[in-house]
N, C-alpha and C positions, 0 to 999 in steps of 0.2 A: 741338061738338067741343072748342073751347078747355073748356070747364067738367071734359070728363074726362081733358082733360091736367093741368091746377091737381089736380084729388082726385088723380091716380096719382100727381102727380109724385114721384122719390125712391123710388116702389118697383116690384117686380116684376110686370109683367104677370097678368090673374088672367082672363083669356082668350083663348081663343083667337087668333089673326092670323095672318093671308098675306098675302103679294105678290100684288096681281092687274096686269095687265095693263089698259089701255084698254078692254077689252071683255067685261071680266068676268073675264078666265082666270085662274086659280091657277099661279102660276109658283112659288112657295113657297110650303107650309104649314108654320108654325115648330111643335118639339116643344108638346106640351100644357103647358099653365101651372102647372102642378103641379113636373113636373119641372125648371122653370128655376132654381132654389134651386142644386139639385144638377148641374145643367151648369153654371152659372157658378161654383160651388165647384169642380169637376174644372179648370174654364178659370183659374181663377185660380190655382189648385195648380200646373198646367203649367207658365201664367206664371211664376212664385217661382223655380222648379226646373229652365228653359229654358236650354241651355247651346249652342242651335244661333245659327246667325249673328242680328243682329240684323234685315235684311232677309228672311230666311224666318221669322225668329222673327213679324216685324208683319203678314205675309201670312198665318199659320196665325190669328192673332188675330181679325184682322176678319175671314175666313171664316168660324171658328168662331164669333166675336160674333155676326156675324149670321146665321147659321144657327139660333141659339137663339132670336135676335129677343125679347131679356129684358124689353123696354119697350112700353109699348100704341100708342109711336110717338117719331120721331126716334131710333130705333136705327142708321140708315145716318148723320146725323149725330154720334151721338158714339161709332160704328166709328170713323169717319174723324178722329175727335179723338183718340181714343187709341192708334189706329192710329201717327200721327204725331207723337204724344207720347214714344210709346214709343219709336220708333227715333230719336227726336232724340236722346233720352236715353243710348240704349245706341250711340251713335254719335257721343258727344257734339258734334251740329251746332250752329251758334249759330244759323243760321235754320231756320224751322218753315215748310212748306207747307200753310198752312193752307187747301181745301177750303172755301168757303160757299157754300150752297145757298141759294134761295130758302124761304122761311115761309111755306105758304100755306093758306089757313084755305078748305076746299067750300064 
């Protein structure tokens, strides 16, 4: 597993992935990897040209982040990084709630 995070690292997903549950299930299957170029080109476009609050602005974000699920993995950790980047930013907070999850290798 770590050996195909090191090759992907830095770029786009080039298969397949979903969410499964503990038992197998499919609770998300993300768009095909083809199209993630062009979702995150529209997601970033939005982003640029986002003139709504900054709290609905960081909620449509990490939904739609991970909805596209752009990475072969740690997509829910760096939603939640730029999630929180973003609205410090646009909000200008001096502190950051930063989120960390546990690294866990199967």
């Amino acid at each position: 597993m770590m050996g195909e995070l090191v090759r992907n690292a830095g770029h786009y997903r080039q298969e397949g992935v979903g969410v499964f549950d503990g038992n197998g299930n499919c609770l998300h299957m993300a768009p095909p990897p083809a199209r993630v170029p062009e979702l995150m080109g529209d997601l970033f476009h939005w982003v640029k040209n986002c003139k709504t609050h900054p709290l609905v602005y960081s909620c449509v974000f990490h939904y739609e982040f991970e909805f596209i699920h752009p990475f072969i993995d740690c997509n829910g950790r760096m939603g939640r990084y730029w999630q929180d980047r973003d609205r410090s930013e646009k909000l200008h907070l001096s502190v950051r709630f930063w989120t960390i999850s546990p690294f866990r290798i199967p």
